[in-house]
C-alpha positions in Angstrom: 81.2 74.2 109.5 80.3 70.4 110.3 77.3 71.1 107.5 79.3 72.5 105.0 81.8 69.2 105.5 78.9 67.1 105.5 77.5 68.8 101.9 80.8 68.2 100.4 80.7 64.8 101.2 77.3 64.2 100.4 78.9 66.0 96.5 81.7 63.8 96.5 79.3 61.0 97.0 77.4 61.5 93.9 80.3 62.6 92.1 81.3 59.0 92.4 78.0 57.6 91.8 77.8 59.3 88.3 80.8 58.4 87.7 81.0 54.8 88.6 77.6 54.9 85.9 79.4 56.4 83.3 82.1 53.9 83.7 80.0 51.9 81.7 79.5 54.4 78.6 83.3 55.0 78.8 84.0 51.8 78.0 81.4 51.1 75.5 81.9 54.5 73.5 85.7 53.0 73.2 83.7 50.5 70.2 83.6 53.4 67.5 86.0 56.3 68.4 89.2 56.3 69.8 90.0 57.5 73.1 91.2 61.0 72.0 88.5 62.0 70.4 86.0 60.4 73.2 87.8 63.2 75.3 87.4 65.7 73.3 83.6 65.7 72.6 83.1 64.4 75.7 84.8 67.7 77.1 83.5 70.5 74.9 79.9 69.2 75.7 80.7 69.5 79.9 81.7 73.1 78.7 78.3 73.8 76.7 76.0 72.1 79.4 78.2 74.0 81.9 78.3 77.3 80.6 74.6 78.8 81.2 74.7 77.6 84.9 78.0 79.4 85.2 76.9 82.6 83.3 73.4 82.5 85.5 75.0 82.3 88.6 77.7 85.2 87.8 74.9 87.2 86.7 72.9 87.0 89.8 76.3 87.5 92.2 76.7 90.1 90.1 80.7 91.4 89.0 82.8 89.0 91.6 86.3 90.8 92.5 88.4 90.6 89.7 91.4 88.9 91.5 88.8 86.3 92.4 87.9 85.5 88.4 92.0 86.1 87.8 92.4 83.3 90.4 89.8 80.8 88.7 90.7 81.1 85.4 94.2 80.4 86.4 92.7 77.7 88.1 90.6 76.4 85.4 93.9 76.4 83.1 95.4 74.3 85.5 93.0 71.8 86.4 92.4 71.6 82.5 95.9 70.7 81.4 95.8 67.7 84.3 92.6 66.9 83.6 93.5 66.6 80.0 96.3 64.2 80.8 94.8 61.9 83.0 91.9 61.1 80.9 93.6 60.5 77.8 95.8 58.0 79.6 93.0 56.7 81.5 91.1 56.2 77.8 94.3 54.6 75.9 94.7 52.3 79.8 91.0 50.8 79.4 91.3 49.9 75.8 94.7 47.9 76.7 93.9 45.9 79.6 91.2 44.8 81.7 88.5 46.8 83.5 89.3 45.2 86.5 92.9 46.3 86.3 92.7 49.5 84.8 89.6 50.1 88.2 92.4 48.9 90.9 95.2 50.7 89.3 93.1 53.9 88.6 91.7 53.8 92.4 95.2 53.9 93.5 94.5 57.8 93.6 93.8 57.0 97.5 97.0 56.0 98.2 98.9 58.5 96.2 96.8 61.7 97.4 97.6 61.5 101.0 101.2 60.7 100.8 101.8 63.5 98.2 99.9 65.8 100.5 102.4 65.0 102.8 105.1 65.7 101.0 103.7 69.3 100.5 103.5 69.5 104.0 99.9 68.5 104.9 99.5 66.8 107.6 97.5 63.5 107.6 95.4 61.9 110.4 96.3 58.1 111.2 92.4 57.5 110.5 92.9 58.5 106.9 96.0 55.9 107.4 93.9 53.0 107.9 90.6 54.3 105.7 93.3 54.1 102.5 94.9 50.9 103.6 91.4 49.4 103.9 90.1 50.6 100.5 93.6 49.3 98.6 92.5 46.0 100.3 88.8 46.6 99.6 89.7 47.8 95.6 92.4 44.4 95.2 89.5 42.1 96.3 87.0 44.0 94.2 88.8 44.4 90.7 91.8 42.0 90.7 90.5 38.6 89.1 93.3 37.5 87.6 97.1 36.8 88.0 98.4 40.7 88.2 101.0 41.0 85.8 102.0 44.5 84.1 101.4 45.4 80.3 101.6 48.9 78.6 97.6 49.7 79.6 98.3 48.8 83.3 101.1 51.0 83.4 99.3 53.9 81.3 96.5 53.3 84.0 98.9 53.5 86.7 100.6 56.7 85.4 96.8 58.0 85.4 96.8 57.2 89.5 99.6 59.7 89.7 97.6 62.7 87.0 94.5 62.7 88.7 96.3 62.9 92.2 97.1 65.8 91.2 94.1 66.9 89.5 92.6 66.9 93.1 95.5 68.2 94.8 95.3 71.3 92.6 91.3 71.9 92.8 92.5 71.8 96.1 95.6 74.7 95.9 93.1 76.8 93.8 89.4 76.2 95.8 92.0 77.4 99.2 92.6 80.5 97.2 89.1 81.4 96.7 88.6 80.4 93.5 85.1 80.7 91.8 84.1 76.4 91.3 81.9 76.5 88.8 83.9 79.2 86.8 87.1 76.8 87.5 85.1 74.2 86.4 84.0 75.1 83.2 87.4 76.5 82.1 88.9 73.6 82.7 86.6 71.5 80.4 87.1 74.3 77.7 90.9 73.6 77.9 91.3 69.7 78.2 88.9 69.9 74.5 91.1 72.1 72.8 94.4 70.0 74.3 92.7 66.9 73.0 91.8 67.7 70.1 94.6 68.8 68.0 96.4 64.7 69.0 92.9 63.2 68.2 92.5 65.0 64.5 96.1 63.8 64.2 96.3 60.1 65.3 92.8 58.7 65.4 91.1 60.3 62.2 87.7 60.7 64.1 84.6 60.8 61.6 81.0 62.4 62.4 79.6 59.0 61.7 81.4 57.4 64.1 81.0 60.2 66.6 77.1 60.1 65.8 76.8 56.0 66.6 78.3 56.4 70.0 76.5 59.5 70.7 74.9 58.5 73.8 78.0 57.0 75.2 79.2 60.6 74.7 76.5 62.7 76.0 76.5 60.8 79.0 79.7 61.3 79.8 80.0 64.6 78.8 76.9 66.4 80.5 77.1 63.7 83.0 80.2 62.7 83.8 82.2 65.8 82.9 79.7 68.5 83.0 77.7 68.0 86.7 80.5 65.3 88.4 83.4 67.0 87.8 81.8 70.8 88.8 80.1 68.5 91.9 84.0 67.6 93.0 85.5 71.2 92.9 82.1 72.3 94.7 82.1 69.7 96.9 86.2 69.7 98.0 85.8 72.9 99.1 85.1 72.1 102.4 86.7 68.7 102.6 90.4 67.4 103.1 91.5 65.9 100.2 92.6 62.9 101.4 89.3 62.3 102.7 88.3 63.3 99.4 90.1 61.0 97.4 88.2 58.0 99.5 84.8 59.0 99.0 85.9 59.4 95.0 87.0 56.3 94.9 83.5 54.7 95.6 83.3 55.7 91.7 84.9 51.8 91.6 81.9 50.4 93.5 79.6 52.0 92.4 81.0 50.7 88.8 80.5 46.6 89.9 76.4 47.6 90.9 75.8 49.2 87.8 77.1 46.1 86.3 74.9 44.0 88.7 72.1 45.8 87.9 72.2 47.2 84.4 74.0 44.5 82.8 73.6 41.2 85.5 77.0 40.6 86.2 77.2 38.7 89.3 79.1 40.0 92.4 81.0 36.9 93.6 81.6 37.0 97.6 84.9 38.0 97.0 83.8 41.7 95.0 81.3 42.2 98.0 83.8 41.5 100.5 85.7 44.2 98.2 82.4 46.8 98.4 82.6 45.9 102.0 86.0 47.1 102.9 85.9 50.5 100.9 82.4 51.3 102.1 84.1 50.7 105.9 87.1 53.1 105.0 85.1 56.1 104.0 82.2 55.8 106.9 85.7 55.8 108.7 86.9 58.5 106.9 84.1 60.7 107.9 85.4 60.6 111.7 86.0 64.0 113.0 89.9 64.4 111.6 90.5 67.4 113.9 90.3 65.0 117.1 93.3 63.0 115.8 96.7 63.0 116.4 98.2 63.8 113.0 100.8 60.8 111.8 
């Protein structure tokens, strides 16, 4: 059990790796489509790259129980329609405000998980107390350069806290019921394309040019970011709490800054490594066996 938690950290871990690296192509593909139709290529192709792995590893389990399939797909539908959500709010966020904001405000997902896990009746270690207050701490230091005020892409990015909360919490109902990940996963690409693309035809007017010069801002994110990360975090939350979860995610924000440092030579200053510092303490905190705590 202890090696299955372990691999589903370890996941998690990269999960946030790729995605604090995509951050970057996020932001950059915002220069030539709109955020609409970002999420909707960037979704279809997770479902494409997705899909043989999915069909390959049916075929050699051979014909799962049918309940199982009934219970991913539902699943998949789900996590889809969240997933839909909190990207296109996360999108329309980072083209209204800054990244350091829309990062803090974003990572606020650590906070919100555990408390609304408790409200569903999940019961929540003190550790995991102290891991989220020192990565709120750890994020505020890290992204928060400038007076903190609220504008509309602050509060979009905020509202996206609250979706993707509960993108996790549900990967989380549906992995409990035995639900097939990679199956979940690639449904729920399939169904945040076709929600996003209907608004993004409507509003933004996308164009194949367009689409073509920030192709590899796309691909990126969508075999990257969508197709392997996102699979990596159902996979990988199977056998983790996901309040512990949520921490190891939110390294996606760390991970963000040293591909800046290192890709494009932005300077940490000592206050953004003192940042690093603190939400690198809370998940090695984090990884504390849980079950020896006294639940708050």
């Amino acid at each position: 059990m202890k090696r299955k938690k372990y691999i589903g950290n370890l996941l998690l871990l990269i999960t946030a790796l790729i995605w604090g690296s995509a951050f970057v192509a996020q932001s950059e593909g915002m220069d030539y489509i709109g955020p609409l139709t970002f999420n909707t290529a960037r979704s279809f192709i997770g479902f494409v790259v997705l899909l043989p792995v999915m069909l390959i590893l049916r075929k050699k389990a051979a014909a799962g129980p049918i309940l199982r399939d009934r219970i991913s797909l539902r699943g998949g539908l789900w996590c889809g329609i969240v997933l839909a959500l909190a990207s296109a709010l996360q999108q329309a966020g980072i083209a209204e405000t800054t990244v350091g904001k829309a990062g803090f405000l974003t990572a606020l997902y650590i906070v919100i998980v555990p408390l609304l896990g408790a409200f569903f009746g999940k019961k929540i270690p003190r550790i995991i107390l102290l891991c989220v207050a020192l990565a709120t701490a750890g994020f505020y230091f890290l992204c928060i350069k400038e007076g903190f005020s609220i504008s509309r892409g602050d509060l979009l990015c905020f509202a996206c806290a609250f979706v993707f909360s509960a993108h996790i919490l549900t990967i989380d109902h549906f992995m409990e019921k035995g639900a097939d990940g990679v199956l979940m996963s690639d449904v729920q690409f399939l169904v945040a394309g076709l929600l996003s693309l209907p608004p993004a035809l409507l509003w933004e007017s996308p164009s194949w040019s367009a689409l073509f010069t920030a192709r590899w801002n796309v691909l990126y994110a969508g075999a990257l970011s969508s197709g392997v990360a996102y699979t990596l975090q159902i996979v990988g939350q199977k056998h983790t709490e996901p309040a512990v979860a949520s921490l190891i995610m939110s390294l996606e924000s760390v991970f963000a800054a040293l591909f800046g440092w290192l890709i494009l030579h932005e300077a940490l200053s000592f206050r953004e490594l003192a940042g690093c510092a603190l939400v690198f303490a809370a998940v090695i905190l984090a990884q504390l066996p849980a079950g020896e705590r006294t639940p708050s």
